[in-house]
Backbone as CSV, one residue per row, in Angstrom:
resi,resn,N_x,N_y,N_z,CA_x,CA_y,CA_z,C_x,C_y,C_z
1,UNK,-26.311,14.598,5.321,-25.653,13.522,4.618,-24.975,14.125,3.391
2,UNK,-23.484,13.901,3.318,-23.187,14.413,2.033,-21.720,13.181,1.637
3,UNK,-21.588,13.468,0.594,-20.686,12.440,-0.184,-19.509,12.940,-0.095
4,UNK,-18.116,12.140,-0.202,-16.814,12.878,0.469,-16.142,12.038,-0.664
5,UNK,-14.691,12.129,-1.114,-14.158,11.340,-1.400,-12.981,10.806,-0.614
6,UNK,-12.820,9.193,-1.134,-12.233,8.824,-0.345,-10.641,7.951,-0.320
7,UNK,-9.481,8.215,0.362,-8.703,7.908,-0.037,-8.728,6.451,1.006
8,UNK,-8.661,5.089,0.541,-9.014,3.864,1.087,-6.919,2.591,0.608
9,UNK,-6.744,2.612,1.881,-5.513,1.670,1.886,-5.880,0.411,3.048
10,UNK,-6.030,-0.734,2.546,-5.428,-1.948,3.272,-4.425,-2.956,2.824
11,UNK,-3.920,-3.547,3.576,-3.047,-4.657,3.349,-3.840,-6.037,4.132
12,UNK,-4.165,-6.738,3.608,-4.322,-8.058,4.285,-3.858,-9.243,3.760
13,UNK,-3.170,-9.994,4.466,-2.315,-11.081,3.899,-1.588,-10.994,2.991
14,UNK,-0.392,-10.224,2.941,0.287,-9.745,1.963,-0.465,-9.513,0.594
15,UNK,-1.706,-8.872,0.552,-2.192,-8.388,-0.928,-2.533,-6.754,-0.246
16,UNK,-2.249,-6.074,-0.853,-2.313,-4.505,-0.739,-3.253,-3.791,-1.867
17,UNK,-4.344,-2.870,-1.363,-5.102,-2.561,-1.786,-5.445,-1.368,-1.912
18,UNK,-5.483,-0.355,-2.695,-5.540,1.212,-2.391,-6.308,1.761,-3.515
19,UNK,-7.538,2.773,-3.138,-8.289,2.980,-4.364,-8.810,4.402,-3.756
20,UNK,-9.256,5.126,-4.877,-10.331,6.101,-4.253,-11.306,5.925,-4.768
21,UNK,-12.440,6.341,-3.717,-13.268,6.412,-4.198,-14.593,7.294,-3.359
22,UNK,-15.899,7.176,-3.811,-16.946,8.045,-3.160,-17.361,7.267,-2.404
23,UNK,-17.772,8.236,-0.881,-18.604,7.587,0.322,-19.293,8.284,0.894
24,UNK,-20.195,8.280,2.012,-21.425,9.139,2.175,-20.937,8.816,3.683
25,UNK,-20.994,10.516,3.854,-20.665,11.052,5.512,-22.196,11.336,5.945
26,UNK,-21.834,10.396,7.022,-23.743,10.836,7.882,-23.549,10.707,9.346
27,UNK,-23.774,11.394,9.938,-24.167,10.979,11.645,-22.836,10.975,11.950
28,UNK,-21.674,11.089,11.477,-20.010,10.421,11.751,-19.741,9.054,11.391
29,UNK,-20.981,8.121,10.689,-20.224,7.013,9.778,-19.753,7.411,8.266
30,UNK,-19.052,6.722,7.991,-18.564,6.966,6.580,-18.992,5.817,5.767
31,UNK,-19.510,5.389,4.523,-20.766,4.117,4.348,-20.244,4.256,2.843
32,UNK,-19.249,3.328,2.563,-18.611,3.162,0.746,-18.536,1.444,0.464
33,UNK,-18.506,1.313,-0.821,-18.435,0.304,-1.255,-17.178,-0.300,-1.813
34,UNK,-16.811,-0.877,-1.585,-15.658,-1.258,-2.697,-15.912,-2.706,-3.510
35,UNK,-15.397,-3.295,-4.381,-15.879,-4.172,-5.576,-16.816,-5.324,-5.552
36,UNK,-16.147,-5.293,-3.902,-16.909,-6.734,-3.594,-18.292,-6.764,-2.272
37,UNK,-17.536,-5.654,-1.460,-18.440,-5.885,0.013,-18.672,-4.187,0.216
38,UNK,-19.587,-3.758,1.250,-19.930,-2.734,1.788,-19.343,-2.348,2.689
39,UNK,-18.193,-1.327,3.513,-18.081,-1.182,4.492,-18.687,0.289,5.291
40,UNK,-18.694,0.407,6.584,-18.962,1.472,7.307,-18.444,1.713,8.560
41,UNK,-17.751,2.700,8.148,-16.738,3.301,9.742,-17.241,4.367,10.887
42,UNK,-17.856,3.390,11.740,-18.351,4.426,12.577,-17.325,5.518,14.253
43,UNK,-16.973,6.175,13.515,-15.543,6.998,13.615,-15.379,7.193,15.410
44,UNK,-16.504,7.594,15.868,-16.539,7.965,17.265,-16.432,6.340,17.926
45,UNK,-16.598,5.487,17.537,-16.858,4.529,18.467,-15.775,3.173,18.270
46,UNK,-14.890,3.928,17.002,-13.997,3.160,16.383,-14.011,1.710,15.960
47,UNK,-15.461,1.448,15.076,-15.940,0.326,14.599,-15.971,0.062,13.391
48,UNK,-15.856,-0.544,12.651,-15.623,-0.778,10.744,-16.359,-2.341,11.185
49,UNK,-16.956,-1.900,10.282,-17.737,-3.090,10.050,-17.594,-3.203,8.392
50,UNK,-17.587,-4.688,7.707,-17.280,-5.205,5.818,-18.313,-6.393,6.264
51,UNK,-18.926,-5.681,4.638,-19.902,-7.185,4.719,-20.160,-6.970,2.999
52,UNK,-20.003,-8.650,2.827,-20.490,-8.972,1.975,-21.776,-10.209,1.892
53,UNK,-21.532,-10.871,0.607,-22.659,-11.870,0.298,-22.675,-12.935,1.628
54,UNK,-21.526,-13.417,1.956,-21.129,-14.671,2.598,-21.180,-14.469,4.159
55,UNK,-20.348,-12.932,4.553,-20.373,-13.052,5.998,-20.198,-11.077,5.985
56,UNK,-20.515,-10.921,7.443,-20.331,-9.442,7.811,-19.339,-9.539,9.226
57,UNK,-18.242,-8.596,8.952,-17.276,-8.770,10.022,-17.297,-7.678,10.689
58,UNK,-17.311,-7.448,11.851,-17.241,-6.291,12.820,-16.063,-6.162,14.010
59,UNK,-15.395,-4.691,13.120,-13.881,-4.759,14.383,-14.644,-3.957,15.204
60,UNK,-14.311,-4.349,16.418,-14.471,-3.186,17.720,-12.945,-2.995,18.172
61,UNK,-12.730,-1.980,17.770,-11.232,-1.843,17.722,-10.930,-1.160,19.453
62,UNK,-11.713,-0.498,20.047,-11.760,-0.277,21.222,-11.686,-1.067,22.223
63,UNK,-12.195,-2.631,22.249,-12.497,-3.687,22.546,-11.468,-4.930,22.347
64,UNK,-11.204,-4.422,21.063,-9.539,-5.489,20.653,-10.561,-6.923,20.000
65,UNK,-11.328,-6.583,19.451,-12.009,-7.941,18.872,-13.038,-7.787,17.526
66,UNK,-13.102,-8.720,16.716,-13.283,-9.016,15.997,-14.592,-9.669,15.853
67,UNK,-15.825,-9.738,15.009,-16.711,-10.835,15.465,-17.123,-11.102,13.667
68,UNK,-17.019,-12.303,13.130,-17.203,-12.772,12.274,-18.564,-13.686,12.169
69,UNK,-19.545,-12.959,11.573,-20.884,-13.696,11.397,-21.271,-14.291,9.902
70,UNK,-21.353,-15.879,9.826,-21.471,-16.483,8.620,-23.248,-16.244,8.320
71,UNK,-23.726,-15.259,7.408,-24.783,-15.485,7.041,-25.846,-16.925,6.950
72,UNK,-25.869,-17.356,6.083,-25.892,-18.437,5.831,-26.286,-19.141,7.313
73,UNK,-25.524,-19.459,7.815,-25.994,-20.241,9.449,-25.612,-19.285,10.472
74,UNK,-25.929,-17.961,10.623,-26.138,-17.383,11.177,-25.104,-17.520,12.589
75,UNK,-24.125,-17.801,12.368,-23.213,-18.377,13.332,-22.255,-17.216,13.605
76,UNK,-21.893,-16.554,14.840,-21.002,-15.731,14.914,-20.286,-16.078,15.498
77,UNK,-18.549,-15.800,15.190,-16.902,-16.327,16.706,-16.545,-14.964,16.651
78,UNK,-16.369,-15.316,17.303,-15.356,-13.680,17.961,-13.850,-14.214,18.097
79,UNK,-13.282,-13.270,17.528,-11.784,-13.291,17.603,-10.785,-12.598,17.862
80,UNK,-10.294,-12.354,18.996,-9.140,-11.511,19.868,-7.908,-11.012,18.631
81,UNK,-8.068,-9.803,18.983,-6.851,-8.899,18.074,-6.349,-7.901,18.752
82,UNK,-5.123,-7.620,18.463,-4.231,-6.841,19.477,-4.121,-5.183,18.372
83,UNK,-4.700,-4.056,19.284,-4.111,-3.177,18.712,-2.619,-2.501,18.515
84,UNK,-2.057,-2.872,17.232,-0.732,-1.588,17.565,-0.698,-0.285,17.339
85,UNK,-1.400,0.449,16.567,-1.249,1.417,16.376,-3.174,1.612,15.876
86,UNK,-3.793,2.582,16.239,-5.497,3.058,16.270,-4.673,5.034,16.182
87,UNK,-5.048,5.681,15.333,-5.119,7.062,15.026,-6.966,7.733,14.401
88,UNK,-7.393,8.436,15.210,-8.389,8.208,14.554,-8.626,10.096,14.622
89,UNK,-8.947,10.786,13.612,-8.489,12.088,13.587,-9.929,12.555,12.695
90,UNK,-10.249,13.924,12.233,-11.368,14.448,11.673,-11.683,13.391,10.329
91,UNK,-10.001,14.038,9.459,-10.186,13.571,8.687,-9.688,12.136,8.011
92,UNK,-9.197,11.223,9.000,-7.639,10.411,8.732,-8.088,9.142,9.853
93,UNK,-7.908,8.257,9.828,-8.423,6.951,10.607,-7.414,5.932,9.866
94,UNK,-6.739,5.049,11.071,-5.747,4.413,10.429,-5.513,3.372,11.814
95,UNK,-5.597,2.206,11.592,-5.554,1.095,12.422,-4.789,0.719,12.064
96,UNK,-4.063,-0.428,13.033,-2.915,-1.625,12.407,-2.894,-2.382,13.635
97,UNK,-3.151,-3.543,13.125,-3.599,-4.413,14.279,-2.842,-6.443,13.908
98,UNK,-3.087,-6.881,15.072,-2.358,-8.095,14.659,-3.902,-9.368,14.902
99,UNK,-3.452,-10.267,14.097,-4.706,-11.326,14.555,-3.743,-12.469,14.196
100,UNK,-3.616,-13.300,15.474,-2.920,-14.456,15.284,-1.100,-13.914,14.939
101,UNK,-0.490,-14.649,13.877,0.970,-14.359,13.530,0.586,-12.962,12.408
102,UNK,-0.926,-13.011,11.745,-0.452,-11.596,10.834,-0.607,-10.312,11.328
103,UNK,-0.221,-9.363,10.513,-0.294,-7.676,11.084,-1.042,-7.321,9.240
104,UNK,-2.137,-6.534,9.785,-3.124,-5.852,9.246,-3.371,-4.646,9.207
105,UNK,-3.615,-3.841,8.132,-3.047,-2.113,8.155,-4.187,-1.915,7.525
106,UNK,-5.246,-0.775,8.071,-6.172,-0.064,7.319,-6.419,1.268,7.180
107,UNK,-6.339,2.331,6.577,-6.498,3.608,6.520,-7.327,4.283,5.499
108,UNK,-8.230,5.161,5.935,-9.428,5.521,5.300,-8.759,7.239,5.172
109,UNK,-8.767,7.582,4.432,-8.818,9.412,4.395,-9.230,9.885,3.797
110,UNK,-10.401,11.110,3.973,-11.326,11.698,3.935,-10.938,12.865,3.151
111,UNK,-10.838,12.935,1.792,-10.348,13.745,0.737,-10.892,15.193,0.687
């Protein structure tokens, strides 16, 4: 297990987000925090999972779906997403995917 830094870009719903910061490489997940929620990219299997207080969301980007679980009532939907573009490289992982009318861009790089 060792700590990496990390170069972190999303866009969701027209708000754009880009920060670095530290994350802990283990097993091939990558496991960082950012302000609000926890995420972890488990690289071989091309899964990101964000969770915070309220709900934990899990892309299976291999799968083309989404599964959104509300803590609270323990309720999970799953929701169909189309990949356009999945790059997933040693150091460099970069999705862009559509759900519904929006397009969603995430890229993690491993400093």
């Amino acid at each position: 297990m060792g700590k990496v830094n990390l170069l972190v870009k999303y866009c969701l719903r027209n708000e754009k987000y880009e920060y670095n910061i530290k994350g802990i490489l283990s097993n091939k997940k990558i496991i960082f925090k950012t302000l609000d929620s926890k995420m972890i990219l488990q690289k071989e299997e091309n899964i990101l999972k964000r969770i915070n207080d309220d709900i934990e969301i899990t892309f299976l980007f291999n799968e083309e779906k989404a599964l959104i679980k509300e803590k609270s009532s323990n309720k999970t939907i799953c929701l169909n997403i189309n990949i356009l573009e999945l790059e997933n490289k040693d150091n460099y992982f970069k999705v862009k995917y559509k759900s519904y009318e929006d397009v969603f861009l995430i890229i993690i790089k491993i400093k």
